[in-house]
C-alpha positions as CSV (number, residue, x, y, z in Angstrom):
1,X,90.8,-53.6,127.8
2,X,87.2,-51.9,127.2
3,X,86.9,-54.5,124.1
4,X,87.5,-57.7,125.8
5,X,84.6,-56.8,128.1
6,X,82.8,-55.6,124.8
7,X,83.4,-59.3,123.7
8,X,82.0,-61.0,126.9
9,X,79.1,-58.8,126.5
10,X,78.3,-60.1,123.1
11,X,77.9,-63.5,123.9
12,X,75.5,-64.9,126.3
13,X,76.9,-67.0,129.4
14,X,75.4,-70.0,129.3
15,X,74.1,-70.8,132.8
16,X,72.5,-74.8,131.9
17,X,72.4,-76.8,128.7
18,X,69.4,-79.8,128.3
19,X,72.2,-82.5,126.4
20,X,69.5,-85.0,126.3
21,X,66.8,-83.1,124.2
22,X,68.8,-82.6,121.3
23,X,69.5,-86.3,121.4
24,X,66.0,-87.2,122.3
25,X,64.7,-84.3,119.8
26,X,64.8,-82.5,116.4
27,X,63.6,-78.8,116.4
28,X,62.2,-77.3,114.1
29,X,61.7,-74.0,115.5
30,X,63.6,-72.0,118.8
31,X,62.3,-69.3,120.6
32,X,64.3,-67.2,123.6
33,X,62.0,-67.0,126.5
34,X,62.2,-64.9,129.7
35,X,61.7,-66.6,133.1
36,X,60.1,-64.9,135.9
37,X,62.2,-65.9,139.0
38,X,62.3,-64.9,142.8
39,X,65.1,-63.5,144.4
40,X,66.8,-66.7,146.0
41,X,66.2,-68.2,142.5
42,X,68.4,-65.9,141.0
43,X,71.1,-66.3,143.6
44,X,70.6,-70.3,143.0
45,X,71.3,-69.6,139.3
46,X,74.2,-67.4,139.9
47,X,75.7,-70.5,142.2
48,X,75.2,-73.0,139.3
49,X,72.2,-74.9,141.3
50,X,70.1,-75.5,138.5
51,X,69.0,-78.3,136.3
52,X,66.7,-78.5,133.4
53,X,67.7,-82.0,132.1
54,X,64.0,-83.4,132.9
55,X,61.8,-80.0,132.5
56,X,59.6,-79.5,129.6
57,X,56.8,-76.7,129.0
58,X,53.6,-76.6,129.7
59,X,50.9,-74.4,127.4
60,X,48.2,-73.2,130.7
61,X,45.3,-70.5,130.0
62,X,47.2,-68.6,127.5
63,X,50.4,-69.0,129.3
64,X,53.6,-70.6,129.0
65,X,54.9,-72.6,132.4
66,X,58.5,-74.4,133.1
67,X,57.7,-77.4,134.5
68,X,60.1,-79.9,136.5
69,X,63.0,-77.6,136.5
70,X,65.0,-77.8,139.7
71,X,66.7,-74.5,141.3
72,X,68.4,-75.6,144.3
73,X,67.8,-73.0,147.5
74,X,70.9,-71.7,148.9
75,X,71.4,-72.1,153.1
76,X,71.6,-69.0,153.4
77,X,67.8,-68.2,151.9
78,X,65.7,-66.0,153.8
79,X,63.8,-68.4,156.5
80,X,60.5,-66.5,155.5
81,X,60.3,-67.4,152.1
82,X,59.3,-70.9,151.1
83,X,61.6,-72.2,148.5
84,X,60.0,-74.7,146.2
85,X,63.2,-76.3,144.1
86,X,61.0,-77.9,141.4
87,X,58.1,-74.9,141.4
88,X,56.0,-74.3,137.5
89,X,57.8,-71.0,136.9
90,X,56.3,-68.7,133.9
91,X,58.4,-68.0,130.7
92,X,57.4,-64.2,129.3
93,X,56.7,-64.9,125.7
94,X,54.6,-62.5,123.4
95,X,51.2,-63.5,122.8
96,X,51.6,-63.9,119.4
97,X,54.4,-67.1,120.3
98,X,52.4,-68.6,122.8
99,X,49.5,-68.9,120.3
100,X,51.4,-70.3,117.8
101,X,53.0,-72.8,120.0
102,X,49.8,-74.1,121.3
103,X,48.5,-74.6,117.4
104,X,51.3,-76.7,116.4
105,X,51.2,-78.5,119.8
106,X,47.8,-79.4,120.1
107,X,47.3,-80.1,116.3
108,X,50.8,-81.5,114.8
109,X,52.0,-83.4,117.9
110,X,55.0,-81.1,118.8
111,X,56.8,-80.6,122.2
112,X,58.3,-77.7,123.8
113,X,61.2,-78.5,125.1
114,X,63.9,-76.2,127.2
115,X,67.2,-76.9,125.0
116,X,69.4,-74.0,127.3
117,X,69.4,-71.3,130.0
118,X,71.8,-68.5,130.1
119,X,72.5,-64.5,131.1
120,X,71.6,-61.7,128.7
121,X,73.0,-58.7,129.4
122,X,74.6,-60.2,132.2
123,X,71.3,-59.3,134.4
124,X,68.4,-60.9,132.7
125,X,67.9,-65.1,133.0
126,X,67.1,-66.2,129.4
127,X,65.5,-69.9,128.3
128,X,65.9,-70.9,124.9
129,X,62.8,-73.3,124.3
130,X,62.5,-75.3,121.1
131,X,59.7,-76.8,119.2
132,X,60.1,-80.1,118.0
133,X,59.3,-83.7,117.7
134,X,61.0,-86.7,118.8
135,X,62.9,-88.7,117.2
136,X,62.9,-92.4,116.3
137,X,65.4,-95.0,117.3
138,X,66.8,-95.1,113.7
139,X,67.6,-91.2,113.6
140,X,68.9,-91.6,116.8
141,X,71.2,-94.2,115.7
142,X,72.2,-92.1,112.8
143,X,73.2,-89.3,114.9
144,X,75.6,-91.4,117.1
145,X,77.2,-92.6,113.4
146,X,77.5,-89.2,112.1
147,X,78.7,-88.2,115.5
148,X,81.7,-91.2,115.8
149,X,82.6,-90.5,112.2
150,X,83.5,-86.9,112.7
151,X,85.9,-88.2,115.8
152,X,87.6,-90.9,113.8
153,X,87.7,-88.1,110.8
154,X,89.4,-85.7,113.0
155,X,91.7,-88.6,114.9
156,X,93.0,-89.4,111.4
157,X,93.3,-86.0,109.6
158,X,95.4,-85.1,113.2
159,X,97.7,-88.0,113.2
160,X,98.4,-87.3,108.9
C-alpha cells in the first residue's frame, strides 16, 4: 500500500494543459515556474476552475507575470476579498531564467508561452512555461499529417 502512494507522489497531477500552444508553437526551451496565488485561488485550482488556453507571459521590471489566465472564484469566497478571475499573477523564477528569457525574447523573437499547470508535492501549484516561436501554416500542416498517420498506423497494425 505505502508504494502506490510512493507512485502518485512521483508524478505530478496535472491540474490544466494549454493544447493550443503546442499546436500553435515549437519550443525550444521549458522551464517549471512557481505561481504566487491567494488563498481562494488555490481552492479554485483544487476545484478544476482554471484555464490557461489564452494566457501568455509577460517579462515586467525584472519580473515574470501570467497574464490572461482565468481562476474562477468559488461562491463560497470570503466576501472581503476581491477576486479578480483574470488578475497578472507572478511566476517565482531565478534571476538567472528571467534574464535569459528576456534576451532571447527581446532579441530572437521568442514567446513565453504557459504549455501546463500541475501539483508538486501535492501542495505547491507548478507552471511549466516554454520558450518558443510559432510556427508557420506549413509545419502546422505537417503536424496534423504526422498526427493522422500514426492513427491510421495504429488502426491497421490493430486490425492485423
Amino acid at each position: 500500500m505505502v508504494k502506490k502512494n510512493a507512485k502518485k507522489a512521483a508524478q505530478p497531477a496535472t491540474i490544466a494543459r494549454n493544447k493550443r500552444a503546442t499546436f500553435e508553437y515549437r519550443f525550444d526551451e521549458k522551464y517549471e515556474a512557481g505561481l504566487s496565488l491567494m488563498g481562494w485561488e488555490v481552492k479554485s485550482i483544487r476545484a478544476g476552475k482554471i484555464n490557461i488556453s489564452e494566457s501568455y507571459v509577460m517579462l515586467k521590471n525584472g519580473e515574470a507575470y501570467l497574464h490572461h489566465c482565468h481562476i474562477t472564484p468559488l461562491h463560497a469566497a470570503s466576501t472581503h476579498v476581491v477576486c479578480d478571475p483574470t488578475r497578472p499573477r507572478k511566476l517565482l523564477l531565478n534571476r538567472k531564467e528571467i534574464d535569459r528569457l528576456a534576451g532571447l525574447v527581446e532579441r530572437q523573437g521568442y514567446a513565453i508561452v504557459p504549455i501546463s499547470m500541475y501539483w508538486r508535492k501535492g501542495a505547491w501549484v507548478k507552471v511549466e512555461i516554454g520558450l518558443g516561436k510559432g510556427k508557420k501554416d506549413h509545419d502546422k500542416r505537417e503536424d496534423i499529417k504526422q498526427r493522422d498517420w500514426a492513427l491510421e498506423k495504429a488502426r491497421v497494425m490493430k486490425n492485423k
